[in-house]
C-alpha positions, 0 to 999 in steps of 0.5 A, spaced: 500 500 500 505 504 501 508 503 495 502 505 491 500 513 494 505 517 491 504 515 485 495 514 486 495 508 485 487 506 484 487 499 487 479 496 488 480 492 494 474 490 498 473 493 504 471 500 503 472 501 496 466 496 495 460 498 501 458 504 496 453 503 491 450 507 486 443 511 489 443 506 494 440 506 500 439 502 507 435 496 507 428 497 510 427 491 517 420 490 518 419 489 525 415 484 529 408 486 532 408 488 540 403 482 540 408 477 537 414 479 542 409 478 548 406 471 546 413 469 543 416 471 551 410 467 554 411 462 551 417 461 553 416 463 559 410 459 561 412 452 557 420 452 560 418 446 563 418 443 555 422 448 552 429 448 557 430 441 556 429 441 548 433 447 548 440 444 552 438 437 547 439 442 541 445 444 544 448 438 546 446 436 539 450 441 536 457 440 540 457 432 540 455 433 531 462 433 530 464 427 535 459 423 532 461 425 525 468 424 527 467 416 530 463 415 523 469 417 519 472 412 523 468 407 521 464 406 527 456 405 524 451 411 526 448 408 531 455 405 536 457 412 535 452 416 537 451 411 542 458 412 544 458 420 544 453 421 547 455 416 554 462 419 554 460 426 555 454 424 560 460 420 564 464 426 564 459 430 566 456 426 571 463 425 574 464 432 575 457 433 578 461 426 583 467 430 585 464 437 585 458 433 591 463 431 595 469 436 595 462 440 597 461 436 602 468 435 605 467 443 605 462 443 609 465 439 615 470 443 615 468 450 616 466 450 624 475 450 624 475 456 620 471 460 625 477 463 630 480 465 623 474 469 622 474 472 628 481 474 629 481 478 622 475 482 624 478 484 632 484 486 627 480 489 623 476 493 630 483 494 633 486 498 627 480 502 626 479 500 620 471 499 619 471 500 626 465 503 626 462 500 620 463 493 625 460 496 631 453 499 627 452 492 624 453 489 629 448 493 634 443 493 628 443 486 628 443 486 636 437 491 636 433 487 631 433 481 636 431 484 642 425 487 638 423 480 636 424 477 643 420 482 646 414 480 641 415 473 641 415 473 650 408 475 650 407 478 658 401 473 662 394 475 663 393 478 670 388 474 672 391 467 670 395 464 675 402 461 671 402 454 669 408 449 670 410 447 663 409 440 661 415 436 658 414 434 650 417 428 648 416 428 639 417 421 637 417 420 630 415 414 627 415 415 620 415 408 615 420 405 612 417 407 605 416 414 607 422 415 609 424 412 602 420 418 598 423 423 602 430 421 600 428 420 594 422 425 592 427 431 591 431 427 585 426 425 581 425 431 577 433 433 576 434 425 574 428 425 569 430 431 566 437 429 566 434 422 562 428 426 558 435 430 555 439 424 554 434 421 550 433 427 546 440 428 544 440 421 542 434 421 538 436 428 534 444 425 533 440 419 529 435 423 526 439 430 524 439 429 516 431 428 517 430 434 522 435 438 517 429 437 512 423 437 516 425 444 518 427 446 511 420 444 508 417 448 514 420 455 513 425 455 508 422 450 502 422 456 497 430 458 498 433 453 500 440 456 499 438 460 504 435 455 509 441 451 508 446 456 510 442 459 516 443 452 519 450 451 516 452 457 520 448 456 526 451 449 527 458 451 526 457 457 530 454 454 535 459 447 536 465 451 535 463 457 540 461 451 546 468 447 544 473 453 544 469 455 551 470 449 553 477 449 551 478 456 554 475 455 561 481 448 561 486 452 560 483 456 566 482 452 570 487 447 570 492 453 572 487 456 577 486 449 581 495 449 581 496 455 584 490 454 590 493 447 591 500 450 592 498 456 596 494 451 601 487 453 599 483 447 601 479 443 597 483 446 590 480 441 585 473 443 587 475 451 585 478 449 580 472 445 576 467 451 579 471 455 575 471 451 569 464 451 570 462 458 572 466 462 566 461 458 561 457 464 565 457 471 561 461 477 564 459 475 572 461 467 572 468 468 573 468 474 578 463 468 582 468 463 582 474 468 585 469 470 591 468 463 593 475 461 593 477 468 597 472 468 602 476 461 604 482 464 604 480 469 608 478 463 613 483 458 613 489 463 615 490 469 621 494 474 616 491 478 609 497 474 605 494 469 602 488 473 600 492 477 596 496 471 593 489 468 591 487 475 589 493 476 584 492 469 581 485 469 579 487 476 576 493 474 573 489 468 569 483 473 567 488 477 564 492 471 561 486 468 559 481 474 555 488 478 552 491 471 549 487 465 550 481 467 547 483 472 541 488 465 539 483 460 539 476 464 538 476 472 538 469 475 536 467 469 532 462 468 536 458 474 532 455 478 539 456 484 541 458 485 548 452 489 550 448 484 547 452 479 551 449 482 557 442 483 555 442 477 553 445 473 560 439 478 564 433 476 559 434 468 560 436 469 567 429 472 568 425 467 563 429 460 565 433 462 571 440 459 572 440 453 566 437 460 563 443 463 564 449 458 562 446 458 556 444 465 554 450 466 549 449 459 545 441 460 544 443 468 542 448 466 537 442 462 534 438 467 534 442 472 530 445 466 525 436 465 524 436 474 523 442 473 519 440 468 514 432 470 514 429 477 512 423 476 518 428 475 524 433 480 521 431 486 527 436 479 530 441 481 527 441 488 528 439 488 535 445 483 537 450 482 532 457 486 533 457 487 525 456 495 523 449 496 522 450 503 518 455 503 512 460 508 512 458 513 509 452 513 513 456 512 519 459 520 516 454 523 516 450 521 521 456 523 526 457 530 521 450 531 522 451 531 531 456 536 530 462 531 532 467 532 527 472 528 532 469 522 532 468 522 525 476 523 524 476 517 528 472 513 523 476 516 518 483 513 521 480 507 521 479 507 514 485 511 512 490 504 515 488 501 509 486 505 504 488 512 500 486 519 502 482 519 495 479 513 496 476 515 502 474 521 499 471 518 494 467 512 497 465 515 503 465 522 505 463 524 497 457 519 499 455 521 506 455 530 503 450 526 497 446 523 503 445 531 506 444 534 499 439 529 498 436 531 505 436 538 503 433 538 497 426 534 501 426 540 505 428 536 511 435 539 512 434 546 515 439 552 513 442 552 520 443 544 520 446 545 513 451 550 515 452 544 521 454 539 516 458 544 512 463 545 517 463 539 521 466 536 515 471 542 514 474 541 520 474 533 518 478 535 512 483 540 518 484 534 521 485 529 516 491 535 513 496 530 517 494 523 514 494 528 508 502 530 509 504 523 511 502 520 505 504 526 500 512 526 503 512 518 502 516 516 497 517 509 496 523 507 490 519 501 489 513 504 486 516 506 480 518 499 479 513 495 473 509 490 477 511 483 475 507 479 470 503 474 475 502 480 478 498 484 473 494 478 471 492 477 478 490 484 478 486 484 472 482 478 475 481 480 480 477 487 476 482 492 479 483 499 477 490 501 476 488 507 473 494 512 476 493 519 479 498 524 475 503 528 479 501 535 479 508 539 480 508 546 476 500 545 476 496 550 479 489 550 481 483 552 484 478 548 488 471 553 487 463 550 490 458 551 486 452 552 490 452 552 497 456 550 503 456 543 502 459 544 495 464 548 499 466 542 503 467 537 497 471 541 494 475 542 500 475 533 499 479 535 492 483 540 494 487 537 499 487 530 495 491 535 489 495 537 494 497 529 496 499 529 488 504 536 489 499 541 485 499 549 487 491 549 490 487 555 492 480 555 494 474 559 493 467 559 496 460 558 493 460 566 494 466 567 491 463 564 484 457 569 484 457 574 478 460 580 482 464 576 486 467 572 481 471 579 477 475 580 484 479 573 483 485 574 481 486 568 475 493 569 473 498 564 477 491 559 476 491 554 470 485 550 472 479 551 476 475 545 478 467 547 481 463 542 483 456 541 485 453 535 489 446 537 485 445 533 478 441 539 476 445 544 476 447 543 468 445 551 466 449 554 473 454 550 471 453 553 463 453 561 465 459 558 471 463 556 466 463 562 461 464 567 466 471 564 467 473 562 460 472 571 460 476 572 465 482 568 463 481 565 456 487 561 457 483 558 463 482 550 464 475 550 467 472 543 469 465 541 473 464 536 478 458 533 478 458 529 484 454 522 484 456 515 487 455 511 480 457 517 474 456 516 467 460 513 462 465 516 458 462 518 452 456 522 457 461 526 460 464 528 454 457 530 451 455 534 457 462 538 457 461 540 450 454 542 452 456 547 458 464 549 454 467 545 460 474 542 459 473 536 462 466 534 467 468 528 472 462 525 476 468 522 481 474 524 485 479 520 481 476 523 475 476 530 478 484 530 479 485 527 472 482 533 469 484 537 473 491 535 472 491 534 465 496 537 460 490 539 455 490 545 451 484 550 454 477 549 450 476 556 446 469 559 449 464 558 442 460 564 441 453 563 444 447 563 438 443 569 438 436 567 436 434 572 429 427 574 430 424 576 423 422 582 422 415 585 420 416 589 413 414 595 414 407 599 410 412 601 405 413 595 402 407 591 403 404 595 396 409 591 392 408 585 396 400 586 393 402 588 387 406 582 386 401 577 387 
């Protein structure tokens, strides 16, 4: 790319150079009905009992595709493998929930002996006077309300009634060995039937996947099925990489996280460690929950703050380790959410499915913007949740340019300029997003004042480009005037792109005129300062500049070209009565027009209008603009406009030998 700017190159690279068509504008989103968001939400809501299993059965569908696939590519026929898969991930799983149960039940034996521990951090913290008073209004809070309980519940006796001795009672429980049995057994029936509905579920979409697959095809997307079948595609590769890559993530984790608690001392390091493993498939707050636990223990198990500090410091040296370098390495963002999206949508599960609701709210999204991705009904899906941008780049401008931030529209204009060219930006954005306000105005609905706002927003943009401008206009890279290699050029022209070269404007003085209105007056401010990267001699002149009173005070005599430009398309007869007015200041002059549009005409229009108006040159982009403006072509002679005869009414006089001659 480097190589390329001083000599304006024009490659057609993706990206930029192709988010703006011609008279285009932004796709209409038909939005739900509030009716059908509510019954939708309700259905979930109130059908959890149905839904929830399904929904862990989908995505446990999706994770073990691959394993099954993988067994089949083996050789393993389709039923032994989803047997196989599906049995060795609830193993895994139900292991897990083994060691868990009982390091939690090790735990809970142990914590009375970390009782005096707590004790002496908070007389320490009495006896420094930190949190001192805090501690001591708590603490008579807490006092106070039991006393006021106790006073309620000790009712004073009758006056009249003479106090009773109390009666001991003996409780003797004599419960069947059956009841005591449904007791036991009572509180897990519903988790092992749901654990077993989703087993079976899992087993039976593994098997029937490709009959699935066509059902919901015939269902919803039987009239495009290119369409249908990339949405389900997308959603399955998305969805089993993301549960794969996350798992992959939370090991690496964990592993470092139970090592470094174990050799601390922290008690009961393994059960942390798989806590954490677990905790961080939740968004956001997951981690955070799994170092609060292990804190709270150190601060239990040893008199000093040291090993809170130590504790503290590996959770977050492995959060930093693991979010800057483990996850950008195997996944970064291919999740396809926004952060914010991320958020909302851990809190709407949450409030509709509880915690399940909650581990599995970013897989379930994901779903949902693959669904709005591929399908044009759900594609407020898309829109809402997903983390690409939502508005082109030219609209992007000039929505910033009509707030009136300047700063933040530089920002954008940076990002773009890393890798294209100044021209190119111009050309493909800014030009397109002035157009966009030229449009608004001519509607009527851009007032006189918020027109001047645009304008100068986008002058001060171009003030803050002027470095990027000088930077690329002081490259000077020997290997740009090198001939590209064959291979090179071939790939170019498969590739359909332009190597139209920008000519160097060195001796070659020109001035940059609006035509109309201020926003004409930005546009030509774009081009000046793309001149100027190419070397030439630039001044500039403002719409007024350009009236017929104004127009005799500029000085034309250092100036061989003058470029005006317009944003409106119907400004062919100004442009006319612009054109030679300049052509009699200085009939030497070079005078082009600049009908800016998105699309332009072809070649031959071009040359037509610029015959029809006496014009040197009309461009209808900013390329062609700076290739006539640094043309070496002789000016074009000012024709002498045809005067219209008006035929003459013979006088009295010579009527007579009219008559006569009849």
């Amino acid at each position: 790319m480097a190589a390329n700017r001083r000599n304006g190159m024009h490659p057609a690279e993706p990206g930029v150079m192709g988010v703006v068509s011609s008279a285009r504008t932004l796709p209409r989103i038909s939005l739900p009905t509030v009716a059908t968001v509510v019954a939708a939400v309700a259905a979930l809501y109130f059908g959890r009992e149905v839904f929830l299993p399904i929904a862990i059965a989908l995505l446990l569908t999706f994770a073990l595709a691959p394993m099954v696939s993988a067994l089949k590519r083996v050789g393993l026929p389709r039923l032994p493998a989803v047997i196989a898969s599906v049995l060795s991930a609830f193993t895994v799983l139900a292991l897990f929930s083994f060691i868990v149960a009982t390091q939690v039940s090790e735990l809970a034996q142990n914590i009375p002996l970390y009782q005096s521990n707590i004790l002496t951090k908070v007389r320490s913290l009495k006896e420094t006077g930190i949190g001192g008073g805090i501690i001591a209004r708590l603490s008579g809070v807490i006092e106070s309300v039991g006393q006021e309980l106790d006073r309620q519940e000790a009712s004073p006796p009758a006056a009249d009634e003479p106090e009773r001795e109390p009666v001991p009672v003996e409780i003797i429980a004599r419960e069947r060995p059956l009841q005591v049995l449904q007791n036991l057994i009572g509180p897990l029936i519903s988790p092992l039937a749901s654990a077993g509905l989703i087993i079976v579920v899992v087993i039976f979409m593994l098997l029937e996947r490709e009959d699935l697959r066509d059902r919901f095809i015939r269902l919803v997307g039987y009239g495009d099925l290119h369409r249908t079948t990339e949405a389900l595609q997308e959603a399955g590769k998305r969805v089993g990489r993301y549960l794969l890559m996350q798992l992959v993530v939370n090991i690496v984790y964990a592993v470092p996280i139970a090592f470094g608690l174990w050799v601390l001392g922290i008690p009961n390091a393994l059960l942390w460690g798989l806590l954490a493993l677990a905790l961080r498939f939740v968004p956001y707050i997951g981690p955070i929950i799994g170092a609060l636990l292990p804190l709270f223990l150190a601060l239990a198990v040893a008199p000093g703050w040291s090993l809170v500090l130590w504790t503290a410091g590996l959770f977050v040296a492995m959060e930093m380790i693991t979010g800057n370098v483990v996850e950008p390495w195997l996944y970064g963002s291919r999740t396809g959410l926004s952060p914010l999206a991320i958020i909302v949508a851990a809190i709407f599960w949450t409030w509709l499915w509880g915690p399940l609701g909650l581990v599995l709210s970013t897989p379930l999204t994901v779903c949902l913007v693959v669904l709005g991705r591929h399908v044009p009904q759900f594609e407020f899906l898309d829109v809402l949740f997903g983390n690409e941008p939502v508005l082109e780049p030219h609209a992007r401008l000039y929505q910033r340019l009509l707030a009136g931030d300047p700063e933040e529209a530089t920002d954008h204009a940076e990002e773009i300029l890393e890798e294209k060219y100044l021209f190119e930006f111009y050309d493909k954005v800014a030009i397109p997003a002035l157009l966009l306000g030229e449009q608004d105005r001519v509607r009527g609905v851009m007032g006189d004042e918020q027109r001047r706002q645009v304008a100068a927003s986008a002058q001060t943009l171009v003030a803050n480009l002027e470095d990027s401008a000088r930077e690329e206009a002081e490259e000077d890279d020997p290997a740009a005037t090198e001939p590209a290699p064959a291979d090179e050029d071939k790939q170019a022209q498969a590739e359909g792109e332009d190597d139209t070269e920008l000519p160097d404007g060195t001796d070659i003085s020109v001035l940059c005129a609006g035509g109309r209105g201020e926003l004409d007056d930005a546009a030509a401010a774009m081009l000046a300062q793309v001149l100027e990267v190419q070397g030439a001699t630039v001044s500039k002149a403002s719409f007024a500049d350009m009236d017929p009173a104004s127009i005799r005070r500029l000085k034309f005599d250092a100036v061989d070209t003058v470029v005006v430009g317009f944003l409106n398309r119907d400004s062919v007869k100004h442009a006319r009565f612009l054109v030679r007015r300049l052509k009699r200041a200085k009939s030497a002059l070079r005078v082009g027009i600049v009908f800016w549009s998105e699309g332009g005409d072809d070649k031959e229009t071009a040359v037509k209008l610029a015959n029809d108006i006496n014009a040197d040159f009309v461009a209808h982009g900013m390329v062609e603009a700076v290739l006539g403006a640094l043309s070496s072509d002789p000016p074009v002679a000012l024709k002498v406009a045809a005067k219209r005869r008006m035929r003459r009414r013979p006088r009295p006089a010579e009527k007579a030998p009219l008559a006569a001659a009849k």
